[in-house]
Steps between C-alpha positions, in 0.01 A plus 500: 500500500406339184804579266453558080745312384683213721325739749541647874719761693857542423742545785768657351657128380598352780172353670242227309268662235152402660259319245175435520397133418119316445399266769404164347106436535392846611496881342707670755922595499729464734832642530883259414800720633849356635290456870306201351837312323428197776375187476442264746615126494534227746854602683291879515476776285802596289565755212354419138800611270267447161294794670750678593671529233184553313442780723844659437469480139217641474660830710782535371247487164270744625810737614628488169164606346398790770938664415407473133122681586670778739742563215269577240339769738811597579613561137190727472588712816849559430388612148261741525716621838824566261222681233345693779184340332352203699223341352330422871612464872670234655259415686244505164762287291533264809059456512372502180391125426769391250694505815421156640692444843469876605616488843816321459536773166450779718741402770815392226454814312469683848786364620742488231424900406602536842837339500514641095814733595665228689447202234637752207791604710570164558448327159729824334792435765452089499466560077388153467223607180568404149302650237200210527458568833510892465213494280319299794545716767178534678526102560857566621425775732216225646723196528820735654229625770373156633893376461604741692202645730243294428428110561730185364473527060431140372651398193214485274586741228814588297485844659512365801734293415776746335465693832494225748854439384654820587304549836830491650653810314158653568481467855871620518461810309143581714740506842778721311245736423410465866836610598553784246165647610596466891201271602491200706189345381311456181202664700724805551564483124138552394432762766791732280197462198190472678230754506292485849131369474189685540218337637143547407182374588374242183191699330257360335185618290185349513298483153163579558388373172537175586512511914433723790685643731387324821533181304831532372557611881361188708682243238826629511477542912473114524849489422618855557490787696312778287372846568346751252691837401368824655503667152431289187188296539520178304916462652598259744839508761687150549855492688803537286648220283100344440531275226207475336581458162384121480177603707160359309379871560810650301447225261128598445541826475279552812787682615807690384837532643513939441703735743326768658633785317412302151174462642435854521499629203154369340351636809667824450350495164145359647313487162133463530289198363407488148776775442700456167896477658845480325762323627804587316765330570315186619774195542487279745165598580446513858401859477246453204301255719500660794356738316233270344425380879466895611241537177330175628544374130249765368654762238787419268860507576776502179789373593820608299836346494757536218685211581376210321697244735331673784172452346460178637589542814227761506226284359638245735443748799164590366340103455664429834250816654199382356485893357248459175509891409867562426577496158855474406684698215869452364561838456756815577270749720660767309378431146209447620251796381273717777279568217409160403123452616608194681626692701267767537349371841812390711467682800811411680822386436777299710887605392710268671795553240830357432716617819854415618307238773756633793192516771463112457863445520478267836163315424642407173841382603638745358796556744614125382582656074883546497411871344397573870734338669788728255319776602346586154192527566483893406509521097403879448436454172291231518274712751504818281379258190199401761466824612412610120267215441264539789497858484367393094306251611307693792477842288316215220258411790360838528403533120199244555171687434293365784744405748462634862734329732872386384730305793856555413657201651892324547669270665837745581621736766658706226405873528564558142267229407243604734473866686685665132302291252141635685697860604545533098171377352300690781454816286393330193259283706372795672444644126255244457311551795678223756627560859632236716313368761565328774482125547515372822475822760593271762864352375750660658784450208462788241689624223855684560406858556690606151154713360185690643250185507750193541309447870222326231762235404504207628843280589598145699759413665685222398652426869163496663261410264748240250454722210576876356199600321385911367178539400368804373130590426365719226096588554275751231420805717129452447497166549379281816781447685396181707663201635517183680595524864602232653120383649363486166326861479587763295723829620558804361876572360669777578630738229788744439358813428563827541886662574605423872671769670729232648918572575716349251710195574845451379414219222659145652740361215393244233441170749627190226670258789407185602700522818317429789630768711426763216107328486494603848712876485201562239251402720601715779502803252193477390328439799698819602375655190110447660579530845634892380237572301192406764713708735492828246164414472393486877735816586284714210185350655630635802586856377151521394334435805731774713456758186103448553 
């Protein structure tokens, strides 16, 4: 690899930062790492020590610059983790391109989150931190990790340095902590904080503005093993842990690294071509193109984010598609006027609001933010706050004159921000002549069964398919109710109309855990939920026939 700045792989420290170097007399590179410190001379080949130390320099160098990197990420994640704010993912702070050496980023910041507990614990009880080094403590929480878990800490640095020295009292305080928490090893010390792994397949969405399907398909099967998902059209299936990120299809935007459940909630929406669509709460943008793709670029798309430090990301997103019919405004969706004539003609509109993010928990990393591991990730208040806004938000959607089809998306397994935001804006939306339909007749995950009609609803499961979406779809009664399936033709949705005659189930209790166990104990209800209800309706059938 071709490193940005004294460039190549970091190994944690301890191994040779790999450089790339010109041949003389020809335009090609070849790699210098520790393997090639020989020369050869007439009593045979012996160790150069000017390249070697060369070599050493430059890691220890390169380590000190890829600590100071992690740390600045760090600071951002701890942040807006204590605020209950964050600004992006890990995994988005890690890969956006100011981030030069993003693998060796992504496994320091990795790492040290998950040995956070044990490096705090450690520096309180060793309390080797004087003010200066208190007001650097992401770079201390780095440097204590590879000291003490990690790989041998050169001395390049005065961080490194101040903490070098009192390795000693460090190390000696990490094995009394060992005994007071009755564990033999340090790996039986992380297991005490750990939160078990979920693994899921590595999805991928291809954009068809720029490639097909079967393209993006035969390129990416020279190197891995592909297949296309039974559901969504333009998504392909790699193994777990795929890292595409540094791909040249990623970086074309031929392709987009989207999770299933994300990528079903354009389709859900399925605007037609040259239809006028609102996106309304637009940032990052993956959403708002896959939209433009589904339009095939004909129409007009506004794209609305508040945020003006999220508008470039989204215009980012948008060059990066190749999308030429999205227009982008720095606005708050709810001062923005139905009456206005430009907005006379928007036919459909894409809510994916503000939401507590607990259905993308494990995909982004989530799991590693010392609010999860203290076990508070539940702030009621917080959700209620949500709650209020997306119930405003979504009961602002309906107001728009021509509108026909509204998709009430988030990323959350929150009842109260899902099932009770659509359960109390259902009568007002009915007042203006909506009904929910039915996206996706075929997906087995529905809404919890908390209201007449929440069998419409659509939800993901985090264990099985990496991420916790709801999506709910409004449609105009008199309106054509067509969409997508997943060959390209066009199906009719089904509707909730009419009263159903259908027993009453005990409501299941708010579901606002990220537990795995609980993802799955609210699984199994509300597959119970439908496997009841087909049975009341079978046994009616049934009556029918022997009363005829």
């Amino acid at each position: 690899m071709l490193g940005d700045s004294g460039g190549g792989d970091y190994d944690g420290g301890g191994g040779c930062w790999v450089t790339m170097v010109p041949v003389e007399g020809v335009r090609r590179w070849k790699s210098m790492s520790t393997s090639t410190n020989m020369v050869r001379t007439k009593e045979g080949t012996k160790k150069n020590p000017d390249r070697t130390a060369r070599c050493q320099l430059g890691a220890q160098r390169s380590a000190h610059f890829a600590r100071r990197e992690a740390a600045k990420v760090l600071r951002v994640v701890l942040e807006g983790d204590a605020k209950r704010r964050a600004l992006a993912s890990i995994k988005s702070l890690i890969y956006q391109p100011s981030v030069r050496n993003k693998k060796a980023t992504f496994a320091l910041i990795c790492q040290t989150l998950k040995h956070l507990p044990i490096i705090k614990d450690v520096l309180e009880a060793a309390s080797i931190l004087n003010t200066k080094w208190k007001r650097q403590r992401e770079l201390v929480y780095i440097i204590v990790y590879d000291i003490l878990f990690g790989q041998a800490v050169s001395l390049v640095g005065d961080a490194e340095k101040y903490l070098m020295r009192h390795k000693e009292a460090l190390q000696s305080t990490l094995k009394q902590l060992m005994l007071k928490r009755n564990v033999k090893t340090v790996k039986q010390l992380i297991a005490l904080h750990e939160v078990p792994d979920v693994s899921v397949p590595r999805y991928v969405r291809v954009n068809t503005l720029k490639m097909d399907v079967d393209s993006a398909l035969l390129e990416l099967r020279e190197k891995y093993s592909v297949q296309k998902d039974d559901l969504l059209p333009d998504l392909l299936i790699l193994p777990p842990g795929t890292d595409l990120h540094d791909h040249p299809l990623v970086k074309n935007g031929s392709i987009f690294l989207q999770g299933k459940a994300s990528s079903m909630v354009a389709p859900a929406l399925s605007p037609e071509p040259g239809w006028e669509v609102l996106d309304a709460c637009a940032a990052p943008g993956n959403k708002t193109v896959h939209l433009a793709a589904l339009m095939k670029r004909k129409g007009r798309i506004i794209a609305c984010e508040l945020q003006k430090e999220r508008i470039k990301r989204l215009k980012d997103t948008i060059k990066l598609s190749g999308a030429s019919n999205i227009q982008v405004l720095n606005e708050d969706f709810l001062n923005i006027n139905p009456k206005d004539a430009s907005y006379s003609k928007v036919k459909a509109i894409l809510l994916d609001p503000s939401c507590s993010g607990s259905g993308t928990a494990a995909s982004r990393l989530d799991h590693l933010l010392p609010s999860k591991a203290a076990g508070q990730d539940i702030d009621m208040e917080r959700l209620n706050k949500l709650a209020a806004f997306q119930r405003k938000a979504l009961q602002h959607a309906l107001l728009f004159p021509a509108v026909e089809r509204i998709v009430y998306s988030t990323c959350s397994i929150n009842q109260i921000e899902n099932e009770d935001v659509i359960k109390s804006i259902l009568p007002i939306a009915e007042s203006y002549g909506f009904q929910l339909a039915k996206p996706f007749p075929e997906w087995q995950c529905r809404g919890l069964p908390v209201f007449e009609g929440s069998e419409n609803l659509v939800r993901t499961d985090p264990s099985k398919n990496g991420e916790g979406f709801f999506i709910a779809l409004f449609a105009r009664k008199d309106a054509n109710l067509s969409v997508r399936s997943n060959k390209n033709e066009k199906r009719t949705l089904h509707s909730s109309t009419g009263n159903r005659n259908v027993q009453k189930k005990k409501p299941i209790p708010p579901f606002i855990h990220t537990n795995p166990f609980k993802i799955w104990l609210h699984e199994k209800l509300n597959r119970r939920s439908i496997v009841d209800k087909s049975h009341i309706g079978r046994n009616r059938k049934n009556n029918h026939k022997r009363a005829g």
